[in-house]
One Martini backbone bead per residue (centre of mass of N, CA, C, O) as a GRO file, in nm:
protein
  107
    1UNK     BB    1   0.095   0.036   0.025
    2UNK     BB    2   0.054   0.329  -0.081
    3UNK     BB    3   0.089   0.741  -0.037
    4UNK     BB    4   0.192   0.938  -0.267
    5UNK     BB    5  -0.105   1.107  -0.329
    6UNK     BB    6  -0.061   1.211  -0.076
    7UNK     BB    7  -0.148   1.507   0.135
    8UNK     BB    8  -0.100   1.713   0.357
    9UNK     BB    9  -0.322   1.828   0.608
   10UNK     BB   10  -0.579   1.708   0.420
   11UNK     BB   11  -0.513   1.838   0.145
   12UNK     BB   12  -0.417   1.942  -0.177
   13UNK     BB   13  -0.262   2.214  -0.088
   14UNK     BB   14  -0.043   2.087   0.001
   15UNK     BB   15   0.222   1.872   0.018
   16UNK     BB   16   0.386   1.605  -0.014
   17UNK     BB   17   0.479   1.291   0.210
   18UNK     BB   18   0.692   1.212   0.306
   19UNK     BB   19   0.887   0.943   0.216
   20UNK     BB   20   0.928   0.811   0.498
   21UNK     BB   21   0.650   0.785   0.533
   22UNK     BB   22   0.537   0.644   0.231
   23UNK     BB   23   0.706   0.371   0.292
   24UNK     BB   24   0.682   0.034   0.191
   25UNK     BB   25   0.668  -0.273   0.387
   26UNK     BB   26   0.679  -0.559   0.502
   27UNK     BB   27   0.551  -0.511   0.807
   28UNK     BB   28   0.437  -0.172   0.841
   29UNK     BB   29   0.123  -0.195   0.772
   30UNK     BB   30  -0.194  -0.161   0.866
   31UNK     BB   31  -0.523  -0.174   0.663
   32UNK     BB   32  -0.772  -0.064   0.773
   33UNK     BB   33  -1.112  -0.071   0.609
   34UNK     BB   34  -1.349  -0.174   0.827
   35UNK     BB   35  -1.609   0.033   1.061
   36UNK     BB   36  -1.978  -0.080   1.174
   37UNK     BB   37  -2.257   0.070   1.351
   38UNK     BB   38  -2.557   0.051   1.463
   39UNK     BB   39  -2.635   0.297   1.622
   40UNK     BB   40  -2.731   0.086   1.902
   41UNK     BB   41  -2.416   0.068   1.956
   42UNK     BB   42  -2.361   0.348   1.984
   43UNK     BB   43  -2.177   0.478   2.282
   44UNK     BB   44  -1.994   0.165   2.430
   45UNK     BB   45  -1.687   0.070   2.319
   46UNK     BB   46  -1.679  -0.145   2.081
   47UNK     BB   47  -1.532  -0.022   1.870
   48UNK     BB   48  -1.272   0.014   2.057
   49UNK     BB   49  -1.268  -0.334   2.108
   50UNK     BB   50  -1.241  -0.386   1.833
   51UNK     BB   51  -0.975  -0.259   1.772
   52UNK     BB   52  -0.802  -0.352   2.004
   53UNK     BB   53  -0.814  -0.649   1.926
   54UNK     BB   54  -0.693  -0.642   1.655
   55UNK     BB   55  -0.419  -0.472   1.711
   56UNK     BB   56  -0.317  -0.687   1.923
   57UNK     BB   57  -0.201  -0.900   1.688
   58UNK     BB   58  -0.055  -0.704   1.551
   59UNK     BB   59   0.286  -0.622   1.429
   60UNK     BB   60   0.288  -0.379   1.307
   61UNK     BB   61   0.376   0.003   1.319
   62UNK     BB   62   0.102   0.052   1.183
   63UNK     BB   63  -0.208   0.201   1.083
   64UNK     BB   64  -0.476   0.259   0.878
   65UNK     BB   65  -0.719   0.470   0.739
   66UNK     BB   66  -1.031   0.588   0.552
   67UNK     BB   67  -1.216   0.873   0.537
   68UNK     BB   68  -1.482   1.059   0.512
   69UNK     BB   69  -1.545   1.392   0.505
   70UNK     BB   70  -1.818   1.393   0.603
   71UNK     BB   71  -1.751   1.188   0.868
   72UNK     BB   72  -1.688   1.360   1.152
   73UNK     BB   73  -1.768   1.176   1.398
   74UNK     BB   74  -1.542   0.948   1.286
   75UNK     BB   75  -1.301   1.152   1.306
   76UNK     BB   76  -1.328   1.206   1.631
   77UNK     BB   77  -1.299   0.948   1.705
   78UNK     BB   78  -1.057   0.820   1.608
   79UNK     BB   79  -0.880   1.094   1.750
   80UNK     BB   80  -0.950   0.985   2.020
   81UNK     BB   81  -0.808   0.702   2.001
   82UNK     BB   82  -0.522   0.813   1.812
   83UNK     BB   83  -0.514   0.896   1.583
   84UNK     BB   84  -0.375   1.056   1.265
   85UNK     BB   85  -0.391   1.309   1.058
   86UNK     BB   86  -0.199   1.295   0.739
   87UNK     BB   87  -0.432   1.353   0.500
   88UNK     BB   88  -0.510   1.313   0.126
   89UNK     BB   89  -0.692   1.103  -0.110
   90UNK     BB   90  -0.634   1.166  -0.399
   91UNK     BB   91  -0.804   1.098  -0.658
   92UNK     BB   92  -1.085   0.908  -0.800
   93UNK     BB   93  -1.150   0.762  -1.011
   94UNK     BB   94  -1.512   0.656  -1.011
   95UNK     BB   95  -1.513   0.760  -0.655
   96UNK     BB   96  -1.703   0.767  -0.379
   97UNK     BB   97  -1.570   0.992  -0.278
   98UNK     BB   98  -1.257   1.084  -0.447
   99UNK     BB   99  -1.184   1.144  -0.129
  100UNK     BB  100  -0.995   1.080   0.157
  101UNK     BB  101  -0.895   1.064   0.450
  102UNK     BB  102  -0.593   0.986   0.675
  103UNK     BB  103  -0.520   0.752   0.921
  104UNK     BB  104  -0.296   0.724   1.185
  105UNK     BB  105  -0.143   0.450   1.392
  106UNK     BB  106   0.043   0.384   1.667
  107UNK     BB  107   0.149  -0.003   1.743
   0.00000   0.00000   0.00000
């Protein structure tokens, strides 16, 4: 998993993200894909006992995640937990929305 097209800061007019940081090898990134929740179970601690318990088995030096921009409550989540915004993938033709916001924690 690379992250070139990623630009630092949030945004596109950033400048991109130093090569040390976005330079990948095996065992280096957990890419965290998905994780949801149906309302009737959120602010229970469970997505956060659900992520501890997965990253806690990893190997890997940190874990990554995307998540939509306009998600903020998502994003706060995330933030509260220790992730931290690292930048903005994309655009990516053909997908919605073409940009996703890009979260990193160390494991």
């Amino acid at each position: 998993m690379g992250y070139r097209s990623t630009t630092g800061g949030g945004g596109p007019s950033q400048p991109p993200l130093p090569a040390d940081f976005t330079e990948e090898w095996e065992g280096r990134t957990f890419a965290f894909t998905s994780l949801a929740l149906l309302p009737t179970w959120r602010g229970r601690g469970i997505g956060k006992r659900l992520i501890d318990e997965l990253l806690r088995t990893r190997t890997e030096e940190r874990a990554v995640l995307s998540v939509q921009p306009s998600a903020v409550e998502t994003q706060s989540i995330y933030r509260h937990l220790g992730w931290r915004l690292v930048g903005r993938n994309g655009p990516f033709p053909d997908v919605e929305p073409p940009c996703w916001e890009v979260y990193v924690l160390e494991v």
